[in-house]
C-alpha positions in Angstrom: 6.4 -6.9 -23.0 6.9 -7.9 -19.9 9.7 -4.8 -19.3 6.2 -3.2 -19.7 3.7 -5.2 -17.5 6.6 -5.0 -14.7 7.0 -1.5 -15.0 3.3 -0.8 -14.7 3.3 -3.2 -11.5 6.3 -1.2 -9.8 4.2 1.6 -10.5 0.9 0.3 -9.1 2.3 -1.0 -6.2 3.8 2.4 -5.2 0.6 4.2 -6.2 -1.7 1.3 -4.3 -1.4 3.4 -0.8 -2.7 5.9 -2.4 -5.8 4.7 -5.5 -9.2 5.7 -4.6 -11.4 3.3 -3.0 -13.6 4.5 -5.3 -11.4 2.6 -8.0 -12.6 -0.8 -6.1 -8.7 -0.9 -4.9 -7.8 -1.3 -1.5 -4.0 -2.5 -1.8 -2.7 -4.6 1.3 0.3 -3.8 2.5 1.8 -6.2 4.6 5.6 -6.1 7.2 8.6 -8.2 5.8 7.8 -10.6 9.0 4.7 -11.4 7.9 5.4 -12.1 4.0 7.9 -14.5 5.9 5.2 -15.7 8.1 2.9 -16.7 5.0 6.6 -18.4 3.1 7.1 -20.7 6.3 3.3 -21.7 5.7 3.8 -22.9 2.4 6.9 -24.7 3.2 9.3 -22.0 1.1 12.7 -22.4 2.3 13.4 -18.6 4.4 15.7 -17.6 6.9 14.9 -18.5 10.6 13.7 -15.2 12.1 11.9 -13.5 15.0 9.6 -10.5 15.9 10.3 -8.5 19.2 7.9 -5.7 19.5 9.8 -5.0 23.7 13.7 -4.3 23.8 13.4 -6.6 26.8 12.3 -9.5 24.4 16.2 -8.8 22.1 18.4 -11.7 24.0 15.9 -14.2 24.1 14.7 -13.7 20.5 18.0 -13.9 19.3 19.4 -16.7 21.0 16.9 -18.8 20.4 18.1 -18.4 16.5 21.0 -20.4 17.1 22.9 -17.9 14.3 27.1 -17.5 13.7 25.6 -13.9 12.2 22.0 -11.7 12.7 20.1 -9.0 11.2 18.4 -6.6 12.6 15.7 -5.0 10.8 13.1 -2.3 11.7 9.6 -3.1 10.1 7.6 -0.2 8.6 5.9 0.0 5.2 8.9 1.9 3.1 12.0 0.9 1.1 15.2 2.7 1.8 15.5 1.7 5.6 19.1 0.8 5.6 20.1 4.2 4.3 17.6 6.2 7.0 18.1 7.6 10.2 16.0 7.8 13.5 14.6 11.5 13.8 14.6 11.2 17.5 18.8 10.2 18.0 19.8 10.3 14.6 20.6 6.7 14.8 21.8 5.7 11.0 20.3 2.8 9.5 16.9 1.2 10.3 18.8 -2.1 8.9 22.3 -3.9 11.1 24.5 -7.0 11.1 25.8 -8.2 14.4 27.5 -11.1 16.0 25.6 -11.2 19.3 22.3 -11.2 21.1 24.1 -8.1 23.3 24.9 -6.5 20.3 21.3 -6.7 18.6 19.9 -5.4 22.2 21.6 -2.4 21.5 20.1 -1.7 18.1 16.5 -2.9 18.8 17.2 -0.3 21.9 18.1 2.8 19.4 15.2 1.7 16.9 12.1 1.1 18.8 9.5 3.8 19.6 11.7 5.8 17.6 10.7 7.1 13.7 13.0 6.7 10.8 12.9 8.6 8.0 13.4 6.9 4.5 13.6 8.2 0.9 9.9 6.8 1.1 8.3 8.3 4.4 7.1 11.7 5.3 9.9 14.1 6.8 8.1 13.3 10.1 9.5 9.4 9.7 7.4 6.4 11.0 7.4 5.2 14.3 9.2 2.1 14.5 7.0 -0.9 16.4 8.4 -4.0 15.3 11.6 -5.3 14.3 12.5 -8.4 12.9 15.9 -10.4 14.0 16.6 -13.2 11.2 20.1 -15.2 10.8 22.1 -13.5 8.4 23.2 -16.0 5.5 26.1 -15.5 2.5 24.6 -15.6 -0.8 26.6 -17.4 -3.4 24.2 -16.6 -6.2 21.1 -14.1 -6.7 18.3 -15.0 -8.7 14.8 -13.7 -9.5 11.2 -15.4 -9.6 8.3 -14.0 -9.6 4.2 -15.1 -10.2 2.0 -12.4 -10.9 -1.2 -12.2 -13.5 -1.2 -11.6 -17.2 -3.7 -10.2 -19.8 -2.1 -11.8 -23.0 -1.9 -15.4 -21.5 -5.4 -14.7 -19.1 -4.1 -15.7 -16.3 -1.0 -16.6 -14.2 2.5 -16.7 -15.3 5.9 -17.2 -13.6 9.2 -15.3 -14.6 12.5 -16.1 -13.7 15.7 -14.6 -14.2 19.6 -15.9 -13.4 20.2 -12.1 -12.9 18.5 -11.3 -9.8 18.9 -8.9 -6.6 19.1 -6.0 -9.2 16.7 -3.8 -10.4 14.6 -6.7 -12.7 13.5 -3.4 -15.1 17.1 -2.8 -15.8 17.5 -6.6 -16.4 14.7 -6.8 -19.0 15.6 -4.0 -20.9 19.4 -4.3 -21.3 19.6 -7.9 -21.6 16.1 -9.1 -22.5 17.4 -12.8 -23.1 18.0 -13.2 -19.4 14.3 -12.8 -18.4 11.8 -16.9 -19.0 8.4 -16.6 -18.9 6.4 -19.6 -18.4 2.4 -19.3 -18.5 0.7 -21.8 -16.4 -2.9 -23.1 -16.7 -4.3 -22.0 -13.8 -6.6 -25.4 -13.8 -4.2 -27.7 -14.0 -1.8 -25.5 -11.6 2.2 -25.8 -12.2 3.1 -29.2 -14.2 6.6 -30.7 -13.1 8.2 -30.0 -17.1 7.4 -26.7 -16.4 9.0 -26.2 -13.4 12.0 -28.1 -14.9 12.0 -25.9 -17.6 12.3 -23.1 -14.9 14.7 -24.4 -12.5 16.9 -25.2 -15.5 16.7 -21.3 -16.7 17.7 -20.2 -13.6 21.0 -22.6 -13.7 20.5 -25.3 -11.4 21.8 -29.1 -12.0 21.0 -32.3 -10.5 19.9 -32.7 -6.8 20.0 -28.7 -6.2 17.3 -28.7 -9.7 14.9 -30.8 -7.8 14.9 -28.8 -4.4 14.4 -25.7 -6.7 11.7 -27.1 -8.7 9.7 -27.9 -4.8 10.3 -24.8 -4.5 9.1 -23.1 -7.3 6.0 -25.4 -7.0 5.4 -24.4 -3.0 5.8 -20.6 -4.3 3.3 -21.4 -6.4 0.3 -23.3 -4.5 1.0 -19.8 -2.3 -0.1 -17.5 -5.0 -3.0 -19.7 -5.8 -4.4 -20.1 -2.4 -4.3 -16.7 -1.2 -5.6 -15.4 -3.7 -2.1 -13.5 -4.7 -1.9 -10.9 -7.6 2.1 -11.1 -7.3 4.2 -13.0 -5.8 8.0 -12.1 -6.3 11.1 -13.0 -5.1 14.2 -11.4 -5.5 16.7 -12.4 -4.7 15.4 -16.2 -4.5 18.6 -17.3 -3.3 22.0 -20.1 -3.0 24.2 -20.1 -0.6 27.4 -21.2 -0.7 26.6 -24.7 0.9 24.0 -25.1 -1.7 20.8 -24.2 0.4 18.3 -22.3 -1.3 16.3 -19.5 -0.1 13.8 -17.0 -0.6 15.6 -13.7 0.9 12.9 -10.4 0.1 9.1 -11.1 -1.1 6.9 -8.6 -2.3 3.2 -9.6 -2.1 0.3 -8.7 -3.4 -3.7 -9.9 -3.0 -7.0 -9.8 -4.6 -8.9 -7.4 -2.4 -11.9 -8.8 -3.8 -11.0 -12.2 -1.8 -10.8 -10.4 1.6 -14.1 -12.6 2.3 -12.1 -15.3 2.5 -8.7 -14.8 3.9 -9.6 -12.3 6.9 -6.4 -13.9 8.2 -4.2 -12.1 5.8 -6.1 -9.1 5.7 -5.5 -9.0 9.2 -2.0 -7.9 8.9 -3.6 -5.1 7.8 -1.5 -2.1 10.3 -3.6 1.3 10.3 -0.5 2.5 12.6 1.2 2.8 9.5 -1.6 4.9 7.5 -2.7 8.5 8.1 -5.5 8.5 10.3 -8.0 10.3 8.4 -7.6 7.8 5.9 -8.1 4.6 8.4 -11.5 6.8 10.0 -12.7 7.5 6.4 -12.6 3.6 5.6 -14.8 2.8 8.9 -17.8 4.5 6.5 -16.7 3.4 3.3 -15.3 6.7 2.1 -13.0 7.1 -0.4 -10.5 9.7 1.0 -6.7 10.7 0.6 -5.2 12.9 2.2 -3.4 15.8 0.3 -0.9 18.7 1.3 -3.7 22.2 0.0 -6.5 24.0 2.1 -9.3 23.4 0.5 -11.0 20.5 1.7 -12.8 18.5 -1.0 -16.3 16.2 -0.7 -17.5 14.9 -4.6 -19.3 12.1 -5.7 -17.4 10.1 -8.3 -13.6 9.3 -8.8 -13.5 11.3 -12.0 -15.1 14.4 -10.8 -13.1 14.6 -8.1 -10.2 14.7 -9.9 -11.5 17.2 -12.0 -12.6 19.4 -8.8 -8.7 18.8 -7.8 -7.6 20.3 -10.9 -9.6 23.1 -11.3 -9.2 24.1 -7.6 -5.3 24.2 -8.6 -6.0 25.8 -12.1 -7.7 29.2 -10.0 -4.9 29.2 -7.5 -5.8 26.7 -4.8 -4.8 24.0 -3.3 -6.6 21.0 -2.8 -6.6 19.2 0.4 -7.6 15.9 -0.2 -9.2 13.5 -2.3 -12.8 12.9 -1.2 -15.7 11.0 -2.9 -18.6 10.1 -1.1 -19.5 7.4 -3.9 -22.8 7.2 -5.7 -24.6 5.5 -2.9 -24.0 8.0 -0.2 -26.6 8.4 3.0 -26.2 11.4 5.1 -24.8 9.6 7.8 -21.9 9.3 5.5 -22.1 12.8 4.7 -21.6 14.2 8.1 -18.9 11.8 9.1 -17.1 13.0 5.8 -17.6 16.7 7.1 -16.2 15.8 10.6 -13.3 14.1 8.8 -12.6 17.6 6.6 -13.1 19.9 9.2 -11.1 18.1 11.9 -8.5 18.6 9.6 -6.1 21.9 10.7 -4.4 22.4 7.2 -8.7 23.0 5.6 -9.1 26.6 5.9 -12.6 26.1 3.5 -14.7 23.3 1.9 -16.1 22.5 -1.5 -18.6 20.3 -2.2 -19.4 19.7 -5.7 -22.1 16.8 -6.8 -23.5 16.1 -9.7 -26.9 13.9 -8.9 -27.3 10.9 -10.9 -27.8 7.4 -8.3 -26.9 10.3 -5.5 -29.8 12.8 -4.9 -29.0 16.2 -4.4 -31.5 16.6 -1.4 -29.9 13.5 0.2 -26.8 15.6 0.1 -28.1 19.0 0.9 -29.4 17.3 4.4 -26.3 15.5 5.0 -24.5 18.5 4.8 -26.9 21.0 7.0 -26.5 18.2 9.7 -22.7 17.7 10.0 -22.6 21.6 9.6 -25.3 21.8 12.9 -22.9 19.0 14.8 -19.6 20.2 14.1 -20.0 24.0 14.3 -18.5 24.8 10.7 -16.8 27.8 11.0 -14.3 27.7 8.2 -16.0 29.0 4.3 -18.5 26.3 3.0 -19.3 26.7 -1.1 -21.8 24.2 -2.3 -22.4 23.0 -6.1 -25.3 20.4 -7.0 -26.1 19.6 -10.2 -28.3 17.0 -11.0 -31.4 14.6 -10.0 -33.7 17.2 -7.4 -31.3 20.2 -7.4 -33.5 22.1 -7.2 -34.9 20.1 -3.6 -31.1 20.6 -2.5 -31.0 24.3 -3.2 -33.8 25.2 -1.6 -33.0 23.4 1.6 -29.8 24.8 1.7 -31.1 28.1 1.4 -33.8 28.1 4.3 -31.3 26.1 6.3 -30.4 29.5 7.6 -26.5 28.6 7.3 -23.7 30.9 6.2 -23.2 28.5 2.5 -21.9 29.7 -0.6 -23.9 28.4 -3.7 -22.2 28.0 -7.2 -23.8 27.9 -10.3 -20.9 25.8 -12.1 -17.8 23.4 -11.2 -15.8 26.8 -12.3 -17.3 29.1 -9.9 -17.2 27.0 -7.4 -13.8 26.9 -7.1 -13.4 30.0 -8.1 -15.5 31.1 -5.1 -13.8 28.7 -2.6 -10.2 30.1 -4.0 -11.5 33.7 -3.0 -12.9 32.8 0.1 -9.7 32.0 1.8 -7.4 34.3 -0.2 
C-alpha cells in the first residue's frame, strides 16, 4: 500500500508543473534554499548555508560558514544537477565540494548566469540565478521520514525507514518490513509514544532517541502549519559525532491555503516557468505549453484533452493545452488569443466550445475582438456547440473575418489539420 500511495506521489509531483489549473492544481515549487529556509523556522536541525545570487558575494558567504568542507550548489527546479553541464562553457556539474572560499568563487563564477542542462530540463538548460553554499557534513547513517496525507487513515501519517538516501520505492518493494507507518490524529497532533515508537524504528538509543523524537515532532508542527501535503526527508541524517540532520526535503502545500501563507507562496519563481504559462495565470487561464502547431482554446479540462487527441488522431499536432474555464469573459478570451498567437511554433488555431455555464455568443465576441487587436493572420477554425450557438454563429459570420466554421469536434480538426498542411 504505501509502495502505491508513494508511487502515485513521485508521479504527481513530477506531473504537478504540468496539471491543468483547470484541475484546481497549482503545485508550488519551491529552491532547495528555501525548503531550508522554512526547516531553520521550525527548529529542524539542517546544515548551515548561504544564498549568493553576485559572484562578488562567494568569499564573504562562505567564510562566514565557518566550515572544514563546502558545497556548492546551483539552484533551479530539476533533479540531476550534479551530473549536468553548463551550455554556455560546458562546465560539468551544477553540484561541487571544496575546501575554500577561493575555491567556491571559482565555481559560483562558472555557474551563474550560465544554464545547465539536466536529465530534467529542456535541451536549452535553465539559467542559473542562485546558488546555495552550505557546510558539507559526513554522514554516518542515512535514514528516511516522511509526513504526507492518507485516504485509508483520513488524514496525516508519518513513515520512516532505517534504509534511506535510496530510492524509498525500491525500499518498499524489496524489503517491505523496513518501511513504519504511524497514523497520527491530526487533532491531537503527534503524541510523544508515537514518536518514540518512530525514533526507535529508525534505530536510535538513549540521548540520540530523544533529540530524534524533537525532531520528528518540529518536522511535524511544520507540516501542520503550513499547510503541507508532504513533507519528506531523505536522507534525515547522523553524523559520525552523533548530530542529526535533515540533508534533502521535498515539500509540498495545499494550494487551496495560499490565502493564508502568501509568505510561502512567495517563493513562487516564474523565472523558472515558460512564460506563456506565468502570462496565462495573470487571467486565470489554464494553459500549458506543448511542442505541435496548432494552437488550442476549449472550455473544460476534458474536452481539451479530447481536442488534443483528435488533433493528433488526423495528423496534427497540438500546441498547447488551453481551457478558458466555464466562467470565461471576453477579456479573457482575447488575452488567450494574444497568448496563442504570440506564439512562433502556432501556424493555426482551433477553438472548440461546447456552451453549457459558457455562452457561445460570449465566445464568438471574445474571439472577433482579439482577432481585430492582434491582426490574426495564421488559419482560425471555430466550433461552438451549445447554449446560443446559433447567436455565436451568426456573429461570427457577419464579423466579416476570414474563420473557418465546423460542424463537429471531428471536422474541426480535420479542417485545422488541412489548413496548415
Amino acid at each position: 500500500l504505501f509502495s502505491q500511495q508513494h508511487n502515485m506521489l513521485q508521479s504527481l509531483r513530477r506531473l504537478a508543473p504540468r496539471l491543468p489549473k483547470g484541475l484546481h492544481v497549482r503545485h508550488l515549487n519551491i529552491h532547495e534554499y528555501q525548503s531550508k529556509e522554512l526547516l531553520d523556522r521550525y527548529g529542524v536541525n539542517t546544515q548551515k548555508w548561504r544564498l549568493v545570487t553576485k559572484v562578488d558575494e562567494t568569499e564573504a558567504a562562505a567564510s562566514s560558514l565557518k566550515a572544514r568542507e563546502l558545497v556548492v550548489k546551483a539552484q533551479i527546479h530539476a533533479g540531476g544537477r550534479g551530473l549536468g553541464s553548463f551550455k554556455e562553457n560546458g562546465f560539468k556539474g551544477g553540484v561541487h565540494l571544496c575546501k575554500t572560499p577561493a575555491e567556491a568563487k571559482g565555481f559560483v563564477g562558472k555557474m551563474l548566469g550560465n544554464h545547465l542542462v539536466t536529465k530534467q530540463t529542456p535541451a536549452s538548460g535553465v539559467q542559473v540565478n542562485k546558488i546555495m553554499i552550505a557546510e558539507s557534513i559526513n554522514l554516518d547513517k542515512e535514514l528516511y521520514v516522511a509526513i504526507l496525507m492518507d485516504r485509508k487513515y483520513q488524514g496525516p501519517v508519518m513513515v520512516v525507514s532505517p534504509k534511506g538516501g535510496m530510492d524509498i520505492e525500491k525500499v518498499a518493494e524489496e524489503t517491505p518490513d523496513a518501511i513504519f507507518k504511524e497514523p497520527i490524529d491530526i487533532v491531537k497532533g503527534i503524541q510523544p509514544e508515537q514518536a518514540a515508537r518512530l525514533s526507535k524504528a529508525l534505530g536510535f538509543t538513549g540521548a540520540q532517541a530523544k533529540e530524534a523524537e524533537a525532531q520528528l515532532a518540529r518536522l511535524y508542527d511544520l507540516f501542520l502549519k503550513t499547510d503541507a501535503t508532504q513533507v519528506e526527508i531523505n536522507p534525515f541524517a547522523v553524523t559520525p559525532e552523533g548530530k542529526i540532520y535533515c540533508v534533502d526535503a521535498k515539500l509540498n502545500f495545499d494550494d487551496n491555503s495560499a490565502f493564508r501563507h502568501k509568505d510561502i507562496f512567495a517563493y513562487r519563481d516564474t523565472a523558472e516557468e515558460d512564460p506563456r504559462e506565468v502570462e496565462a495565470s495573470k487571467f486565470d487561464l489554464n494553459y500549458i505549453g506543448m511542442t505541435g502547431n496548432i494552437g488550442c482554446m476549449v472550455n473544460g479540462a476534458g474536452l481539451a484533452m479530447a481536442t488534443m487527441d483528435i488533433i493528433q488522431l488526423h495528423g496534427g499536432k497540438p500546441a498547447n493545452f488551453l481551457d478558458v474555464g466555464g466562467g470565461a469573459n471576453e477579456k479573457q478570451v482575447t488575452e488567450a488569443f494574444t497568448i496563442l498567437s504570440g506564439d512562433p511554433q502556432v501556424k493555426a488555431i482551433l477553438v472548440n466550445i461546447f456552451g453549457g455555464i459558457m455562452k457561445c455568443d460570449v465566445i464568438a465576441r471574445g474571439v472577433i475582438e482579439a482577432c481585430k487587436k492582434v491582426g490574426l493572420r495564421m488559419p482560425l477554425v471555430v466550433r461552438l456547440a451549445g447554449t446560443n450557438v446559433n447567436e455565436g454563429n451568426a456573429l461570427l459570420k457577419q464579423s466579416g473575418l476570414n474563420i473557418i466554421t465546423a460542424d463537429d469536434l471531428d471536422d474541426a480538426a480535420k479542417k485545422a489539420v488541412k489548413a496548415i498542411a
